[in-house]
C-alpha positions as CSV (number, residue, x, y, z in Angstrom):
1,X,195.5,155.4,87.3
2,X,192.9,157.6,87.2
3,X,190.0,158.0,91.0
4,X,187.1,155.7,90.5
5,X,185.1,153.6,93.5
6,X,188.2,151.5,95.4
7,X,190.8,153.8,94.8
8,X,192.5,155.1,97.6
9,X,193.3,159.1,97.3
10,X,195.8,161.3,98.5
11,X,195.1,164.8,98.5
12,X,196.2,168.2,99.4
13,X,193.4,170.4,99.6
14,X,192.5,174.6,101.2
15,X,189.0,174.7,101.6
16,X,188.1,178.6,102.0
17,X,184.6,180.2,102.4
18,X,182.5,182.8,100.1
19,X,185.0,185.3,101.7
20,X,188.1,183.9,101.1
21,X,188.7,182.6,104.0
22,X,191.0,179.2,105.0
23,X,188.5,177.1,106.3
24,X,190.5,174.2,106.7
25,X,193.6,173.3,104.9
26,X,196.3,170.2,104.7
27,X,199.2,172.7,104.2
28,X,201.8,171.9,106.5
29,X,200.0,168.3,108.2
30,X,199.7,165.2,106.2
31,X,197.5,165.2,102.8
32,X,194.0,163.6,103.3
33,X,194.1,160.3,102.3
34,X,190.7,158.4,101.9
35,X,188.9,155.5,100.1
36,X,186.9,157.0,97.3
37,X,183.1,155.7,96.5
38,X,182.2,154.9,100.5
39,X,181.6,158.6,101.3
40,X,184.4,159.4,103.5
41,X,184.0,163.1,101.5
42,X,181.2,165.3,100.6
43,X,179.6,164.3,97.5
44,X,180.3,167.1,95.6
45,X,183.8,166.9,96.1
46,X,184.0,163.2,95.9
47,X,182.3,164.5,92.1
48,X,184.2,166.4,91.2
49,X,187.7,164.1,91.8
50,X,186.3,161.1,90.0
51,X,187.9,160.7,87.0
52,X,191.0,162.6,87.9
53,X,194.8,161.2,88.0
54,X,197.8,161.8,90.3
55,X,199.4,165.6,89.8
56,X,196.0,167.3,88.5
57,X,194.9,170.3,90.3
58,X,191.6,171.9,90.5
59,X,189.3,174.3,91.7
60,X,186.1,173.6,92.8
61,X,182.6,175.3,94.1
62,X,180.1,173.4,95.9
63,X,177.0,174.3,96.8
64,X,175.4,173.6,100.6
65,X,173.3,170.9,98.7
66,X,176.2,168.9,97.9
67,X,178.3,169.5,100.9
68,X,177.2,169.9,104.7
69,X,174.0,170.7,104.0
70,X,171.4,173.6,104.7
71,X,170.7,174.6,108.4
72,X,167.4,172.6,109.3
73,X,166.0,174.7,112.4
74,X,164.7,171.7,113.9
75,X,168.2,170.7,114.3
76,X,168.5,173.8,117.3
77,X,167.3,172.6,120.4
78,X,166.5,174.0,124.2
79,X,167.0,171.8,126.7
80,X,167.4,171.9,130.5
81,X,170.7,172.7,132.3
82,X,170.2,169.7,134.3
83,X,171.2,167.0,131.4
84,X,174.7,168.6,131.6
85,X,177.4,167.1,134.1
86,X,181.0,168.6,135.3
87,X,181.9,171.6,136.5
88,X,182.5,173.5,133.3
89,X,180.7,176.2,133.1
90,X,178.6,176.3,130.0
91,X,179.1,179.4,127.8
92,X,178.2,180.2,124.4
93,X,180.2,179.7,121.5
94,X,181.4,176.7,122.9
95,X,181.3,173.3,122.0
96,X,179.8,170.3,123.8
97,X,179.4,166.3,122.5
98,X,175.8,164.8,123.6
99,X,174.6,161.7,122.9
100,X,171.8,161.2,120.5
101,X,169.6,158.5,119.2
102,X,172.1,158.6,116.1
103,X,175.1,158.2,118.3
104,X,177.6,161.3,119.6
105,X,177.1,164.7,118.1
106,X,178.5,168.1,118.5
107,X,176.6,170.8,119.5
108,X,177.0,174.8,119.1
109,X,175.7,176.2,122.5
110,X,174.3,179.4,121.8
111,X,172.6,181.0,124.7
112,X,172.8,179.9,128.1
113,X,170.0,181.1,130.5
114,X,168.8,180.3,134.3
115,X,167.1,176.8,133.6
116,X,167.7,176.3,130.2
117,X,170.4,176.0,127.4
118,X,170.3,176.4,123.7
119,X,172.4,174.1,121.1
120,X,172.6,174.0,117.4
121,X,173.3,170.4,116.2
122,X,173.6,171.9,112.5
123,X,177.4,171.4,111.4
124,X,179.2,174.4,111.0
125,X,179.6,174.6,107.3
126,X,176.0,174.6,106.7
127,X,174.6,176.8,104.6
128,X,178.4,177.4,103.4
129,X,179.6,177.1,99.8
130,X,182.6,175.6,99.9
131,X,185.7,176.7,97.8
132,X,188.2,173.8,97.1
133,X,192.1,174.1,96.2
134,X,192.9,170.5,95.8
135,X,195.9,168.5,94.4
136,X,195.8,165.1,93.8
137,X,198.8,163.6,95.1
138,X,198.6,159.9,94.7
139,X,195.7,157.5,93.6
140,X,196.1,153.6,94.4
141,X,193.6,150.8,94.0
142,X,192.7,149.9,97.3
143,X,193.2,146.3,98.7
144,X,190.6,143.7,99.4
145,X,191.1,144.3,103.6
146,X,190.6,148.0,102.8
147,X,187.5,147.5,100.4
148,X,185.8,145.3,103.1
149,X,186.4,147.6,106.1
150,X,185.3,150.8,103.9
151,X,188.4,153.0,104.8
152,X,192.4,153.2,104.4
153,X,194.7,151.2,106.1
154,X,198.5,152.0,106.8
155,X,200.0,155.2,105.6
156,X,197.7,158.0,105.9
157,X,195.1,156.3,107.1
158,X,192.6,155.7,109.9
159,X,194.1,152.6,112.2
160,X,190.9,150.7,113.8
């Protein structure tokens, strides 16, 4: 069977950076499984597997445009320390989930000052061309439940 819209894929993938670097990788955890044609993936990877059976391997490049995006400065925001509650202190480099008028998002803080604090909104493989090692372990048509609900159910897959 080979991935088209309402298969269900199992992968094994390393995604590395320009440098080489391991990104992110399912070596050692479970492989990725997802439903394909919803967008669970980024479009250029969801591409470049369409078409593509159980055992193939490939390689693949994909440009910012077809995966996280480019960094949008507008996305970088300064708000007051005020809007933040707990005693943690806020420092930069960390990581902190606000509520937006799209729902939760994750934010970059990147400077902290007196009144103010700076966060980046932009995810953080923007502006990143993403290298893919991928395998593609399994591919199964998905089932009616799974189709309707837009994701995997049972083995691998997100329980709701």
């Amino acid at each position: 069977m080979i991935i088209a819209n309402e298969s269900v894929v199992t992968i094994n993938y390393t995604l590395k950076n320009d440098a080489g670097e391991i990104l992110d990788t399912s070596e050692g955890r479970e492989p990725l499984v997802y439903l394909h044609g919803v967008g669970a993936l980024i479009p250029g990877l969801e591409n470049e597997l369409a078409g593509k059976a159980a055992s193939e391997k490939l390689q693949v490049v994909i440009a910012p445009e077809n995966a996280y995006g480019t960094r949008r400065d507008e996305l970088v925001r300064v708000v007051s320390k005020d809007g933040f509650q707990g005693d943690e202190e806020l420092t930069e480099g960390m990581r902190v989930q606000l509520d937006t008028e799209h729902g939760p998002a994750i934010a970059l803080v990147t400077k902290v000052a007196e009144e103010e604090v700076t966060l980046d909104l932009n995810h953080p493989l923007a502006d990143m061309t993403l290298h893919f090692d991928v395998e593609v372990a399994a591919v199964r048509a998905a089932t009616a439940e799974e189709i309707s609900h837009g994701h995997v159910h049972g083995e691998g897959g997100h329980q709701h």
